[in-house]
Structure formats: C-alpha cells, structure tokens
C-alpha positions as CSV (number, residue, x, y, z in Angstrom):
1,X,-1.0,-0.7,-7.9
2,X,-0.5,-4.6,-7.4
3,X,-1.5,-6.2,-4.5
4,X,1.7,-7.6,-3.5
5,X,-0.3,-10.3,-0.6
6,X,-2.5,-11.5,-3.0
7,X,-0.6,-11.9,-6.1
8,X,1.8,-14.4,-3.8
9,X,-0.7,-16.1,-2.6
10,X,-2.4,-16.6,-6.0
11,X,1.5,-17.6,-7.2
12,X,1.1,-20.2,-4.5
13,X,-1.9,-21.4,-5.4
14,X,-0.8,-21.8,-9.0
15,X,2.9,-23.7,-8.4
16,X,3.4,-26.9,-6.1
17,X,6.5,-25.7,-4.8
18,X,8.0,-22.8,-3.2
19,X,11.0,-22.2,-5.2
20,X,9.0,-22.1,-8.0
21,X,6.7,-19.4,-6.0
22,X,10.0,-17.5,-5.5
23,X,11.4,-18.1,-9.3
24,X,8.3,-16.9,-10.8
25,X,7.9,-13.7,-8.6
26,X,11.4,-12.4,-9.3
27,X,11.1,-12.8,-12.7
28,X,8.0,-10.7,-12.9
29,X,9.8,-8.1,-10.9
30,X,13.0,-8.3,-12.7
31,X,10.3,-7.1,-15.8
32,X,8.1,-4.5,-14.2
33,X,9.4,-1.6,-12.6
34,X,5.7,-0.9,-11.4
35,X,5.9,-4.3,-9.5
36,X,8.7,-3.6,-7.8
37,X,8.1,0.1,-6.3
38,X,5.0,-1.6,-5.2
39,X,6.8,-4.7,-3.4
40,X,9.0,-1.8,-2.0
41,X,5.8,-0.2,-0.4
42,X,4.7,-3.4,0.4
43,X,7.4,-4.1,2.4
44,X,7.7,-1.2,4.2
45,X,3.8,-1.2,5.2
46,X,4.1,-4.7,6.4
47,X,7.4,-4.3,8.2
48,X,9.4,-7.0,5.3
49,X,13.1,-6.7,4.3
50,X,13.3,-5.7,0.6
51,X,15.6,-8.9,0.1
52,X,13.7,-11.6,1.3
53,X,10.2,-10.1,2.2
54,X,8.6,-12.1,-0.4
55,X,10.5,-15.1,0.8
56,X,9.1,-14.3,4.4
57,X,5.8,-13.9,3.2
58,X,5.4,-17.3,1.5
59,X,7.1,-19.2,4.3
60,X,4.2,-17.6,6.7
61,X,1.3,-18.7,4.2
62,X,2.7,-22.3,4.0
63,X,3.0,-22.8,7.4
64,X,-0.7,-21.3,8.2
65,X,-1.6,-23.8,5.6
66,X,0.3,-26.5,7.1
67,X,-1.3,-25.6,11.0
68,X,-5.1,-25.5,9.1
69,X,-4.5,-29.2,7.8
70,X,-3.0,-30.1,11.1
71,X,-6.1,-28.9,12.4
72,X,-8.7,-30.5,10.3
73,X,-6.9,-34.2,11.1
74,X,-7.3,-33.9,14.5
C-alpha cells in the first residue's frame, strides 16, 4: 500500500512548483491502478474529494510551510 501523505510531500520536496507536484502525481496514478485504489482510501480516511484531494492536500503542506518561515523571521 502507498502512503499517499508521504509520497506528496516527498513529490514536494522533489519539484519547486506545485503544478509540477500535481502533473507528476497524476501521471503516476494514470499508470498504477494500485496507486489509485490507495489515493481512493486515502481520501476517504482523511475526509478528501477524490477530484481534487491531492490538490487539497498540497495547498495545506505549502501553506504550513509558508506559516513555519513566517515564523522563524519573526
């Protein structure tokens, strides 16, 4: 089973921009049937929409990152 959570966040650590985040994740799951039943599971155990749960997911991780920088410059 994949770790939905942590494969996005290491897709995020790995690409400087979002849409690239998002263009690499759908093409995995367009490739892997066993990546996306587990995104579906995902989703439902974290209370995402299939359609843009990934999307959700990554807007919440930048803007935790964006509150811990804000943070540390204070």
């Amino acid at each position: 089973m994949n770790d939905i959570s942590e494969l996005l966040r290491a897709l995020l650590d790995q690409y400087t921009r979002t849409s690239e985040v998002e263009r690499e994740f759908v093409s995995m799951m367009n490739n892997d049937p066993q990546l996306q039943e587990d995104y579906r599971q995902w989703c439902e155990e974290y209370g995402y929409e299939i359609k843009t749960g990934y999307q959700d997911f990554i807007d919440e991780q930048m803007q935790d990152r964006d509150e811990f920088w804000e943070e540390m410059t204070e």
